[in-house]
C-alpha positions in Angstrom: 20.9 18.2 -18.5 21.5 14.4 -19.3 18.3 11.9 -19.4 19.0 9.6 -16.6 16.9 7.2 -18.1 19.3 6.7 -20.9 22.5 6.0 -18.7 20.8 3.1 -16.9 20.1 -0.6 -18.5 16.9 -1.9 -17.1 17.1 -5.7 -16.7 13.5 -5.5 -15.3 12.5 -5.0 -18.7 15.0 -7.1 -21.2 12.7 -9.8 -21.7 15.3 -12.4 -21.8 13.9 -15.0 -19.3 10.8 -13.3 -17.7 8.4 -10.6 -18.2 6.8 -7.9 -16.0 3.1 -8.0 -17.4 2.2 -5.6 -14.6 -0.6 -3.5 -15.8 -2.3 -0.4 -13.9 -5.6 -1.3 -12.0 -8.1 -0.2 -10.0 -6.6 0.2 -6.8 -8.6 0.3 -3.1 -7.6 1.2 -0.1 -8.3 -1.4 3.3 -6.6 1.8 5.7 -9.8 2.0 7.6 -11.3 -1.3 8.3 -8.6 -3.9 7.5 -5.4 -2.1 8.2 -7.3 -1.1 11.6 -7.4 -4.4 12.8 -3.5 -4.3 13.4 -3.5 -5.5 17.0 -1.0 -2.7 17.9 -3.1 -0.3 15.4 -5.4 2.6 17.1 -8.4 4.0 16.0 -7.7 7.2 14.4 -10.5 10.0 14.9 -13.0 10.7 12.5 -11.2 14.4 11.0 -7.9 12.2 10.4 -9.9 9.2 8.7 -12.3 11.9 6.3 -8.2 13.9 5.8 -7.1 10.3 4.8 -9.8 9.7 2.0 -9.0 13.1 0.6 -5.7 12.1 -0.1 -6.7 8.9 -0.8 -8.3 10.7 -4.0 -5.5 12.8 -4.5 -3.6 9.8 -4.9 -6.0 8.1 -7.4 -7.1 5.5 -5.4 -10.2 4.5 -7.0 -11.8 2.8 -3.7 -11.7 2.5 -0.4 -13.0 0.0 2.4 -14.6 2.8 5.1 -15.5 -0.3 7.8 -17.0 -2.9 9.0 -21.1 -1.8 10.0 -21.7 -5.0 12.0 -19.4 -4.1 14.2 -21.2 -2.0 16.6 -23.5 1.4 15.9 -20.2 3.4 16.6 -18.5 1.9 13.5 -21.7 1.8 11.6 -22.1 6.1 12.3 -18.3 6.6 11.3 -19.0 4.7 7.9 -21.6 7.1 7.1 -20.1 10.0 8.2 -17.3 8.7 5.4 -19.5 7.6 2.8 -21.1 11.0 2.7 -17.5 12.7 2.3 -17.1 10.4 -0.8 -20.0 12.1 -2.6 -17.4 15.4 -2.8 -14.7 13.3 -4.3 -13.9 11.2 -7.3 -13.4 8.1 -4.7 -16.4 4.9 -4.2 -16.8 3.6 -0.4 -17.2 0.3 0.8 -17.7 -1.6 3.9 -17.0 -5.6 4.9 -19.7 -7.9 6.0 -19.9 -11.4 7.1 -22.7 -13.0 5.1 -24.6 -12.9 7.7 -28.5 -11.0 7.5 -27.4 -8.9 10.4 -24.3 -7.3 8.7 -26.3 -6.6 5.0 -28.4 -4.8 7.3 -25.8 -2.6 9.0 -24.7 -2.2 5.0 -28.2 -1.2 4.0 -28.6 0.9 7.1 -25.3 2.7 6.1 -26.3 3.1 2.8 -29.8 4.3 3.6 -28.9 6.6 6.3 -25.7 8.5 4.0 -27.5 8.5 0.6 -24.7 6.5 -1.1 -25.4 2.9 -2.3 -22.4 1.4 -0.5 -20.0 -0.9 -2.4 -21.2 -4.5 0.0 -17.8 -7.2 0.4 -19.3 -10.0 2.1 -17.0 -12.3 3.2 -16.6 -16.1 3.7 -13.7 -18.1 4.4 -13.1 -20.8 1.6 -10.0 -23.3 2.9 -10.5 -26.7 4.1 -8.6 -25.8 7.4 -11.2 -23.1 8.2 -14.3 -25.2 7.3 -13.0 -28.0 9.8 -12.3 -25.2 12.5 -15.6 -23.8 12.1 -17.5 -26.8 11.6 -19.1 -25.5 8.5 -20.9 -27.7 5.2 -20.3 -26.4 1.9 -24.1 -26.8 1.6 -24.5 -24.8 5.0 -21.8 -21.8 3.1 -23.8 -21.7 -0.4 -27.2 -20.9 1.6 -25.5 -18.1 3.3 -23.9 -17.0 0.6 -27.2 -16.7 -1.2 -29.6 -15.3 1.4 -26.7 -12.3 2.2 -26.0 -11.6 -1.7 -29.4 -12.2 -2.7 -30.8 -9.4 0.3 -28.0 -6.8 -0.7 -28.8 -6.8 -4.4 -32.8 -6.6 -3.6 -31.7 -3.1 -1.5 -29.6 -1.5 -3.9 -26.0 -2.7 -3.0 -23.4 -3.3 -5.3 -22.1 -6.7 -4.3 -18.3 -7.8 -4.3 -18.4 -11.5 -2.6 -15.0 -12.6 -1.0 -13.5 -15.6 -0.5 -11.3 -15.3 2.9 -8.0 -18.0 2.3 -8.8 -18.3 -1.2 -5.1 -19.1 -1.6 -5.7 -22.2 0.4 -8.9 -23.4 -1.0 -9.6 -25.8 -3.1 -11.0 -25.4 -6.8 -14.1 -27.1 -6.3 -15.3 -25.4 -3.6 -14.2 -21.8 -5.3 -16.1 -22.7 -8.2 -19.2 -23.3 -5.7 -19.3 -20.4 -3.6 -18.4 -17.9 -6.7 -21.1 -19.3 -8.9 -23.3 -19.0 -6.1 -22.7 -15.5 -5.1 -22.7 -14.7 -9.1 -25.9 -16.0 -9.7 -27.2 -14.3 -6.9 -26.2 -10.9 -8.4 -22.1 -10.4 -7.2 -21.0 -8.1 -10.0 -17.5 -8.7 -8.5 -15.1 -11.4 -6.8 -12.0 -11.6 -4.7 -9.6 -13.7 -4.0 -7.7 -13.2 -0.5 -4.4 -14.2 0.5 -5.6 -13.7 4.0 -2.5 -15.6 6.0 0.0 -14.4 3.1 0.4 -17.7 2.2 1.2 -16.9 -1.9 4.0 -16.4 -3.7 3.7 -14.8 -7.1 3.4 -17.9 -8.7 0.8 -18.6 -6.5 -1.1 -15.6 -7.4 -1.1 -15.6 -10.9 -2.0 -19.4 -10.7 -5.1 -18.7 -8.5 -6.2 -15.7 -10.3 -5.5 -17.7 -14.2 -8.0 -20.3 -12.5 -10.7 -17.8 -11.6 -10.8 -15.6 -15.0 -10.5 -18.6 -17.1 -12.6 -21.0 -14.8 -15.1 -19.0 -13.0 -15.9 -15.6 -14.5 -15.4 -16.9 -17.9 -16.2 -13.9 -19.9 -18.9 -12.7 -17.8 -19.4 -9.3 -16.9 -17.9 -10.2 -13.6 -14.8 -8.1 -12.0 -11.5 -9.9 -10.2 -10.2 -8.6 -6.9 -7.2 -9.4 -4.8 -6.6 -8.9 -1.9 -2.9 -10.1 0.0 -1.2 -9.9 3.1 2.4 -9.7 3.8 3.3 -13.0 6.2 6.0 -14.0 3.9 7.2 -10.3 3.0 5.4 -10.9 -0.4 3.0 -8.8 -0.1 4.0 -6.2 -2.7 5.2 -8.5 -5.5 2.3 -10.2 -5.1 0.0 -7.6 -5.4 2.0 -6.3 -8.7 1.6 -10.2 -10.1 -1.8 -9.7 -9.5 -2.4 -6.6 -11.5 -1.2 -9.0 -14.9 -5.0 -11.0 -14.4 -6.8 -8.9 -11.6 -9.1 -5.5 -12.5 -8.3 -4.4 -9.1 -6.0 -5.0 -6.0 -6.2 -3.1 -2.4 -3.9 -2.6 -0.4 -3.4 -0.5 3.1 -0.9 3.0 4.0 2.2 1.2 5.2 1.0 -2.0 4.3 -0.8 -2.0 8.3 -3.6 -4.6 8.8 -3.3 -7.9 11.1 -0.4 -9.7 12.1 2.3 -8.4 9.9 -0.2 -6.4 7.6 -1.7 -5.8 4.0 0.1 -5.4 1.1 1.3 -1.6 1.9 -0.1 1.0 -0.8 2.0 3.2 -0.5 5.1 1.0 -1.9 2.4 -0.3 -4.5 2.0 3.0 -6.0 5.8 4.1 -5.7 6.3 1.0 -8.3 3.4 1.4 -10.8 5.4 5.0 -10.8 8.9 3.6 -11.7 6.7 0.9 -14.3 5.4 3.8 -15.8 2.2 2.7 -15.3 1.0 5.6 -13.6 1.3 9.0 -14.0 0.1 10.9 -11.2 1.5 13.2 -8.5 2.6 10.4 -5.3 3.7 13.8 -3.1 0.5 13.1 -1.2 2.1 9.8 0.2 4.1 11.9 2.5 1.2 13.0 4.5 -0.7 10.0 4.1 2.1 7.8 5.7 2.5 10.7 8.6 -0.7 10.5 9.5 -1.6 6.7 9.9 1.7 6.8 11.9 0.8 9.4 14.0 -2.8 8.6 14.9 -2.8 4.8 14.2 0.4 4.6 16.5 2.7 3.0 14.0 6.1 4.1 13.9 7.7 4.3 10.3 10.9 2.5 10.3 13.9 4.8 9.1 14.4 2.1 6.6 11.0 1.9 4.9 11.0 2.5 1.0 10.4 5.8 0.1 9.1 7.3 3.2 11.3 6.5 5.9 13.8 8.5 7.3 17.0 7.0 6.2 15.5 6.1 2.1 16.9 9.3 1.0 20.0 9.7 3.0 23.7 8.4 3.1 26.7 9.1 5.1 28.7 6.6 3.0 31.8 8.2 1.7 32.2 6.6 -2.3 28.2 6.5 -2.2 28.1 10.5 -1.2 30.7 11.5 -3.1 28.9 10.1 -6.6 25.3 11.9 -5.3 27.2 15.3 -4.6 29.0 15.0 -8.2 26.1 15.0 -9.0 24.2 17.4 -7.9 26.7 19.5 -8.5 25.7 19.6 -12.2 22.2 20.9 -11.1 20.7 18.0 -12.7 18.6 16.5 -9.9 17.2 13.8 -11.8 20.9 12.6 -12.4 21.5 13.0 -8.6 18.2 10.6 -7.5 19.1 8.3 -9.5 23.0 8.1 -9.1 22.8 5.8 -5.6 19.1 5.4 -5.7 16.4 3.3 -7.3 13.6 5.0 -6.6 14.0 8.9 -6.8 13.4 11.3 -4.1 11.3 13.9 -6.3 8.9 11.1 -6.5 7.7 11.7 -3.1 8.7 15.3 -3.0 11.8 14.9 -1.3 15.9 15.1 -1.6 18.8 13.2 -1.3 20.6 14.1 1.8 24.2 14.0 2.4 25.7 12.8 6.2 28.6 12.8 7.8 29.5 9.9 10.0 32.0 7.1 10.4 32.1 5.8 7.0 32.5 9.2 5.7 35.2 10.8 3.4 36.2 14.9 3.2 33.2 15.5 0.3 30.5 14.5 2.4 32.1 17.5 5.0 32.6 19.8 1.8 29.2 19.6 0.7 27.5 19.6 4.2 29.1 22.8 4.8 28.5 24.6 1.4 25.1 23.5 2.0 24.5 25.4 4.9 26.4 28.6 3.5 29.8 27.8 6.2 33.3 27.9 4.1 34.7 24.8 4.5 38.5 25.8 5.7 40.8 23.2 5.7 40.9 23.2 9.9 37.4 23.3 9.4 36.7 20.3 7.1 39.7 17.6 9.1 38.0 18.6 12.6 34.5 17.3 11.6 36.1 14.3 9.6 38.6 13.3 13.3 35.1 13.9 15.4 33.4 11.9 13.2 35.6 8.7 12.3 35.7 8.5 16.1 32.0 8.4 16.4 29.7 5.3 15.9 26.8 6.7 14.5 26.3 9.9 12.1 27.1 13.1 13.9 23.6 15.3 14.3 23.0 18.9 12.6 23.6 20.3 16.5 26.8 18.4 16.7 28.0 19.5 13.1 27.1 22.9 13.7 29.2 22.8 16.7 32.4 21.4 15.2 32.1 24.1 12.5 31.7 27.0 15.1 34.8 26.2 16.7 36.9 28.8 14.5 
């Protein structure tokens, strides 16, 4: 058996020009509050949301964002049906709150009512544009931000204050409302990218200016939180693990507008970083089941989990995975036309025939599947399929090769 490893140079860690200072964080999961406000995202029941935080924990996700309780008594009920689940599993709940009294009451009502003291993230948006939309002071924000950390911390609540737009925001007024919230008991801070508005550089500038500028050596733990506007959302929440002590993301990266950074393809690369070691199989269901009952349909093209990530109907491409895994050496055979292996996830490379196919994708479809694979055989598939514009189905394969 060879060590694939060996037979592949990794420019993503020569060093030459740039380094990957990605580290492995704290990782929490914004599924069930933030990823459910996808305007095309449903409600998933309460079973599928409880299944979803057990394989949350199988995952090793550390925490996860269960609601928002100042929605309405309906969300507020679900949160604590969640939050009790958590005290079976190695997992911490939170929920999101304006700072606003009436949502650090839903908070302490949730916490009160399940027995769990409740992670609190109370929110405020930070950017200039938002102040001037909403007419807000920054003398008018501090005061809120005050009265809503300060009542949390009296009941109990671990506090995590948020900036919403941090990426947008101005220094001054960061260092105002974090020092605020700090001295008011916040034991954590986040930085959003709330309108995915960062680029990497952008992220690690933002978060340098909070370690260095705001928590200063304090006892005080860095969150970020992104969105995926630009399609950064992934690189920018790895860029973020280099300063951050924790990042969240959401299954499939779902959340409003275009989404959250997605989990899922977070994981899959602290995986191939070797950053993590732990069992990603889980994914699988995870991503099936926020599709299914959140009504979000997995592109055959999505990394790792879609349909397509795994399979190829492209002759030369075929023809090097079926070498391949003709040497029974499957780690050789993910990893021959693939940069992220299939085993990862629990799953295989599959071998098509279609259009752009040559006679070994047809050999090896039919060994597969136990047929002989006759010379009559083999050139009827490979006429039906160069004439066809699309891969030819298992039906219609199984067809063609019953025709002798």
């Amino acid at each position: 058996m060879s060590d694939a490893a060996d037979l592949i140079y990794d420019w993503n860690r020569d060093g030459r020009a740039a380094r990957a200072d990605y580290r492995a964080v704290e990782l929490d999961d914004e599924t069930l509050r933030d990823g459910l406000q996808g305007p095309s995202v449903r409600n998933p029941p309460l079973a599928v949301k409880i299944r979803l935080l057990h394989l949350m924990d199988e995952l090793g996700i550390d925490s996860a964002d269960i609601g928002l309780p100042g929605a309405s008594p309906q969300a507020r009920e679900s949160i604590v049906a969640l939050a009790k689940e958590t005290k079976h599993l190695r997992i911490t709940p939170n929920v999101a709150v304006r700072t606003h009294p009436a949502d650090i009451n839903g908070a302490i009502q949730a916490a009160v009512e399940s027995g769990v003291a409740i992670e609190t993230c109370a929110f405020i948006g930070s950017s200039p544009i938002r102040r001037v939309a909403e007419s807000w002071s920054l003398d008018g924000m501090v005061k809120n931000v005050e009265e809503s950390v300060t009542l949390a911390v009296k009941n109990g609540l671990p506090v995590m204050f948020v900036t919403e737009d941090t990426t947008r925001a101005d220094p001054e007024t960061l260092i105002t409302l974090y020092e605020a919230a700090i001295g008011c008991g916040a034991k954590r801070i986040c930085a959003s990218d709330t309108v995915g508005h960062a680029t990497p550089e952008g992220v690690r500038n933002l978060l340098t200016f909070i370690r260095t500028e705001v928590i200063r050596g304090r006892d005080v733990k860095l969150d970020y939180h992104g969105h995926n506007d630009r399609g950064l959302g992934t690189i920018n929440a790895l860029a973020a693990t280099a300063i951050a002590d924790r990042v969240h993301g959401a299954a499939l990266g779902i959340g409003e507008r275009v989404g959250n950074t997605s989990m899922d393809q977070l994981l899959v690369n602290l995986r191939l970083f070797g950053l993590i070691d732990r069992d990603l199989e889980p994914l699988v269901e995870y991503a099936a089941l926020v599709s299914e009952h959140c009504g979000v349909p997995i592109p055959a093209n999505y990394p790792a989990l879609g349909a397509d990530a795994f399979r190829t109907g492209t002759g030369v491409h075929a023809s090097a995975v079926v070498k391949a895994l003709r040497t029974g050496d499957r780690e050789l055979a993910d990893l021959v036309y693939s940069g992220v292996p299939a085993s990862i996830v629990g799953r295989e490379q599959q071998i098509e025939v279609g259009p752009m196919s040559g006679e070994s994708n047809v050999v090896f479809w039919l060994e597969h599947r136990g047929l002989a694979p006759t010379r009559e055989r083999v050139m009827r598939i490979m006429t039906s399929a160069k004439a066809s514009d699309r891969l030819l189905s298992d039906e219609e394969l199984h067809a063609l090769a019953r025709l002798d």
